[in-house]
C-alpha positions as a Markdown table, in Angstrom:
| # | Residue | x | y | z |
|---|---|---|---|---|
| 1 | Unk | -69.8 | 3.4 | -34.8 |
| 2 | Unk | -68.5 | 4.7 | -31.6 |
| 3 | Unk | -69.2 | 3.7 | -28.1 |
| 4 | Unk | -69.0 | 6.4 | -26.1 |
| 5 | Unk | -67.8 | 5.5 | -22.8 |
| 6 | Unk | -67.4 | 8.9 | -21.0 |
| 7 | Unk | -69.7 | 11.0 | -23.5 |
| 8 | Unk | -69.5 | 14.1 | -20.6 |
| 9 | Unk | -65.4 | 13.9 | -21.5 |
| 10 | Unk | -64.8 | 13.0 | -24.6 |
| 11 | Unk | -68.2 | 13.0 | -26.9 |
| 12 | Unk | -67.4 | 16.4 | -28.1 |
| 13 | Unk | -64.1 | 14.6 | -29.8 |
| 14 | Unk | -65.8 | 11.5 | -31.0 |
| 15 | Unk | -68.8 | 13.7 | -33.0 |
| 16 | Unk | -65.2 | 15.0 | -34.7 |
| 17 | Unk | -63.8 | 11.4 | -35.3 |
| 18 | Unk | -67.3 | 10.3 | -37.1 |
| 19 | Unk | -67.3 | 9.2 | -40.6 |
| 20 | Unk | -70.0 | 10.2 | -42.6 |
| 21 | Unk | -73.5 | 8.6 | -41.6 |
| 22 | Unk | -71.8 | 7.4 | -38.3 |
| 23 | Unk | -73.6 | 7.2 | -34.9 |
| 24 | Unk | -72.5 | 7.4 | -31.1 |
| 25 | Unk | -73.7 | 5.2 | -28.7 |
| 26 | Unk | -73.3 | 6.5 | -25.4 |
| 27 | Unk | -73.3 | 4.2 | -23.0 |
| 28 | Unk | -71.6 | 6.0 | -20.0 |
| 29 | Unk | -72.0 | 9.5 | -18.8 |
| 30 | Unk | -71.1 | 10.9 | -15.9 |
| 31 | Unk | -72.1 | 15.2 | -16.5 |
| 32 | Unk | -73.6 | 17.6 | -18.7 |
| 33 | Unk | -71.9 | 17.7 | -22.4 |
| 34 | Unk | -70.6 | 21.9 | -22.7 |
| 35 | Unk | -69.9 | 22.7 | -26.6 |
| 36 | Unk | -72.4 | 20.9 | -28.3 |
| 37 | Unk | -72.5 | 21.8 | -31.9 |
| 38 | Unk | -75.4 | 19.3 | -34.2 |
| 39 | Unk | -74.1 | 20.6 | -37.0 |
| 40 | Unk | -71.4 | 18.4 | -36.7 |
| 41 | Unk | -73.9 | 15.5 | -37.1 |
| 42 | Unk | -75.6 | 17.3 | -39.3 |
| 43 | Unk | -72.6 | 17.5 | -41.7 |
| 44 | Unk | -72.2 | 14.3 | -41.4 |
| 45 | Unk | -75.5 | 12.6 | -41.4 |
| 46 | Unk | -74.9 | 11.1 | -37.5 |
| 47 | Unk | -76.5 | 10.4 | -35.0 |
| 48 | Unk | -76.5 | 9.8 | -31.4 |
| 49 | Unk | -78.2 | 6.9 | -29.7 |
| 50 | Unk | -78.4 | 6.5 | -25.8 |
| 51 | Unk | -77.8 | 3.0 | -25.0 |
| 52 | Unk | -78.9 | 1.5 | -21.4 |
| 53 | Unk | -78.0 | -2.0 | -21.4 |
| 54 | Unk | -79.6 | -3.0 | -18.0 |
| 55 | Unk | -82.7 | -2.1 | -19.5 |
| 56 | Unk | -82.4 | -5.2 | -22.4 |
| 57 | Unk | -84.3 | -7.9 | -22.3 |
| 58 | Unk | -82.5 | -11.4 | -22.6 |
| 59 | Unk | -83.6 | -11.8 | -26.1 |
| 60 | Unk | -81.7 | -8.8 | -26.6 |
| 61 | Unk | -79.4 | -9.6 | -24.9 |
| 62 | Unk | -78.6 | -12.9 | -26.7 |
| 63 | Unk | -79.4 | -10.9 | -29.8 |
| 64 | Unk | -76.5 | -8.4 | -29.2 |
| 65 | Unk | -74.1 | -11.3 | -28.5 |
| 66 | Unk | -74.4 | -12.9 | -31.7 |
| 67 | Unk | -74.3 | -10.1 | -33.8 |
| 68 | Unk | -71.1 | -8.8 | -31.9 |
| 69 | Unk | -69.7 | -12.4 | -31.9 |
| 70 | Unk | -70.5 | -12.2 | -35.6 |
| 71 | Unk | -69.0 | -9.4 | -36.5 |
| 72 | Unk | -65.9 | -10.0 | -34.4 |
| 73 | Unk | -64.9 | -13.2 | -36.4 |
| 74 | Unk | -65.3 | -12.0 | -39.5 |
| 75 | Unk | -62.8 | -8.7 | -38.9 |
| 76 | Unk | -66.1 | -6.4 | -39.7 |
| 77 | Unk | -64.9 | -4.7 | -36.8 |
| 78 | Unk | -61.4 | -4.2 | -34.7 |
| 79 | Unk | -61.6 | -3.2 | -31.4 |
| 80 | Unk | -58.2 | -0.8 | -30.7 |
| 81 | Unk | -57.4 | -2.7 | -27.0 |
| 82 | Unk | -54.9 | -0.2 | -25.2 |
| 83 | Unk | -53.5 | -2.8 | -22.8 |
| 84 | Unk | -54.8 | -5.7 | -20.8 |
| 85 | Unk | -54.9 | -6.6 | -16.6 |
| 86 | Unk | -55.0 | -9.5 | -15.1 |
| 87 | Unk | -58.9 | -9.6 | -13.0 |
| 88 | Unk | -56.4 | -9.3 | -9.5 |
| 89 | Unk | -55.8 | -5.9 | -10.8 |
| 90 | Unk | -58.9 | -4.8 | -11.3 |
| 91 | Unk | -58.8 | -1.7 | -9.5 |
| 92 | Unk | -55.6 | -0.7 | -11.2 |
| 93 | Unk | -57.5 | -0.8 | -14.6 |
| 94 | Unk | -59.9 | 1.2 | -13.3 |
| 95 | Unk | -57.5 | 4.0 | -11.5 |
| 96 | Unk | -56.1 | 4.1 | -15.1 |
| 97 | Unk | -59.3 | 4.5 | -16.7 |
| 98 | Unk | -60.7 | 7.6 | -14.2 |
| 99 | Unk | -57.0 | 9.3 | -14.7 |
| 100 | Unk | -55.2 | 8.0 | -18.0 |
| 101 | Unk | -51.2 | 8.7 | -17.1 |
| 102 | Unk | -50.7 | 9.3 | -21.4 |
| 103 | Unk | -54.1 | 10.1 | -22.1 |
| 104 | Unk | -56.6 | 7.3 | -23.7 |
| 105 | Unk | -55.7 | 5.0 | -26.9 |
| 106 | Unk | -58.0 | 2.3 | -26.8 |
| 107 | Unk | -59.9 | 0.2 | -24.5 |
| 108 | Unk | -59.0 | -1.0 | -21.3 |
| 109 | Unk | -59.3 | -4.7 | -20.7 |
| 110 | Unk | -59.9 | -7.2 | -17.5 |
| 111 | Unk | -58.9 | -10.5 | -18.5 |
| 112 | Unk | -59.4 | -13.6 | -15.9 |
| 113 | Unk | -57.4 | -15.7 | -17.7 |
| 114 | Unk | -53.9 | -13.5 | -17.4 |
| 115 | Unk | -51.7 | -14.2 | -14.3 |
Protein backbone atom coordinates (compact mmCIF):
# COMPACT_ATOMS: atom_id res chain seq x y z
CA UNK A 1 0.00 0.00 0.00
CA UNK A 2 0.95 3.43 -0.79
CA UNK A 3 -0.33 6.67 0.50
CA UNK A 4 -0.21 9.03 -2.00
CA UNK A 5 0.51 12.36 -0.63
CA UNK A 6 0.98 14.55 -3.74
CA UNK A 7 -0.87 12.08 -6.34
CA UNK A 8 -0.81 15.26 -9.03
CA UNK A 9 3.38 14.90 -8.59
CA UNK A 10 4.27 11.73 -8.01
CA UNK A 11 1.25 9.07 -8.47
CA UNK A 12 2.37 8.35 -11.94
CA UNK A 13 5.78 6.93 -10.00
CA UNK A 14 4.01 5.21 -7.22
CA UNK A 15 1.44 3.08 -9.87
CA UNK A 16 5.29 1.95 -11.07
CA UNK A 17 6.55 1.15 -7.39
CA UNK A 18 3.24 -1.18 -6.85
CA UNK A 19 3.58 -4.73 -6.10
CA UNK A 20 1.26 -6.95 -7.56
CA UNK A 21 -2.49 -6.57 -6.22
CA UNK A 22 -1.32 -3.25 -4.49
CA UNK A 23 -3.50 -0.10 -4.05
CA UNK A 24 -2.93 3.80 -3.79
CA UNK A 25 -4.54 5.80 -1.40
CA UNK A 26 -4.52 9.21 -2.35
CA UNK A 27 -5.01 11.25 0.19
CA UNK A 28 -3.55 14.71 -1.13
CA UNK A 29 -3.88 16.23 -4.54
CA UNK A 30 -3.25 19.34 -5.53
CA UNK A 31 -3.85 19.13 -9.88
CA UNK A 32 -4.81 17.07 -12.68
CA UNK A 33 -2.67 13.67 -13.02
CA UNK A 34 -1.06 14.01 -17.04
CA UNK A 35 0.17 10.30 -18.22
CA UNK A 36 -2.23 8.08 -16.81
CA UNK A 37 -1.80 4.66 -18.17
CA UNK A 38 -4.47 1.78 -16.16
CA UNK A 39 -2.72 -0.71 -17.61
CA UNK A 40 -0.25 -0.35 -15.21
CA UNK A 41 -2.98 -1.33 -12.58
CA UNK A 42 -4.18 -3.53 -14.77
CA UNK A 43 -0.90 -5.51 -14.94
CA UNK A 44 -0.74 -5.56 -11.68
CA UNK A 45 -4.21 -6.07 -10.33
CA UNK A 46 -4.23 -2.34 -8.32
CA UNK A 47 -6.18 -0.15 -7.51
CA UNK A 48 -6.63 3.33 -6.52
CA UNK A 49 -8.73 4.42 -3.60
CA UNK A 50 -9.49 8.21 -2.83
CA UNK A 51 -9.22 8.69 0.75
CA UNK A 52 -10.90 11.86 2.58
CA UNK A 53 -10.24 11.63 6.04
CA UNK A 54 -12.33 14.70 7.33
CA UNK A 55 -15.22 12.92 6.00
CA UNK A 56 -14.70 9.76 8.75
CA UNK A 57 -16.79 9.25 11.24
CA UNK A 58 -15.29 8.76 14.88
CA UNK A 59 -15.96 5.12 14.78
CA UNK A 60 -13.76 5.25 11.98
CA UNK A 61 -11.79 7.13 13.14
CA UNK A 62 -11.03 5.03 16.29
CA UNK A 63 -11.18 2.12 13.86
CA UNK A 64 -8.29 3.32 11.71
CA UNK A 65 -6.16 3.94 14.91
CA UNK A 66 -6.23 0.66 16.07
CA UNK A 67 -5.58 -1.08 13.10
CA UNK A 68 -2.63 1.27 12.29
CA UNK A 69 -1.48 1.01 16.03
CA UNK A 70 -1.79 -2.72 15.31
CA UNK A 71 0.02 -3.06 12.64
CA UNK A 72 2.83 -0.71 13.65
CA UNK A 73 3.75 -2.92 16.67
CA UNK A 74 3.89 -5.91 15.20
CA UNK A 75 6.47 -4.66 12.16
CA UNK A 76 3.54 -5.57 9.48
CA UNK A 77 4.43 -2.33 8.26
CA UNK A 78 7.68 0.18 8.27
CA UNK A 79 7.18 3.54 7.59
CA UNK A 80 10.54 4.98 5.67
CA UNK A 81 10.72 8.43 7.97
CA UNK A 82 13.18 10.81 5.94
CA UNK A 83 14.03 13.07 8.84
CA UNK A 84 12.29 14.56 11.80
CA UNK A 85 11.66 18.54 13.11
CA UNK A 86 11.14 19.66 16.22
CA UNK A 87 7.02 21.32 16.18
CA UNK A 88 9.00 25.04 16.41
CA UNK A 89 10.07 24.27 13.02
CA UNK A 90 7.08 23.52 11.60
CA UNK A 91 7.19 25.65 8.73
CA UNK A 92 10.67 24.51 7.79
CA UNK A 93 9.24 20.90 7.41
CA UNK A 94 6.78 22.10 5.38
CA UNK A 95 9.17 24.54 2.97
CA UNK A 96 11.01 21.17 2.64
CA UNK A 97 8.12 19.27 1.74
CA UNK A 98 6.62 21.94 -1.18
CA UNK A 99 10.44 22.01 -2.57
CA UNK A 100 12.56 18.88 -1.49
CA UNK A 101 16.44 20.30 -1.76
CA UNK A 102 17.53 16.22 -2.78
CA UNK A 103 14.35 15.15 -3.87
CA UNK A 104 11.88 13.02 -1.47
CA UNK A 105 13.01 9.69 0.54
CA UNK A 106 10.49 9.13 3.00
CA UNK A 107 8.19 10.93 5.19
CA UNK A 108 8.56 14.10 6.80
CA UNK A 109 7.95 14.21 10.46
CA UNK A 110 6.73 16.99 13.20
CA UNK A 111 7.57 15.79 16.51
CA UNK A 112 6.60 17.89 19.75
CA UNK A 113 8.66 16.11 21.84
CA UNK A 114 12.22 17.13 19.95
CA UNK A 115 13.97 20.28 21.24
Amino acid sequence: MILEMTANLTLLKSMNLLAKNGRICVIGNRGIVDGFNARVLMQKRASIRGVMLFQITPEERAEIIHSLNEKLLNKWINPIVHKSYPLALASKAHEEIINPPTGAFGKLILSPWEE
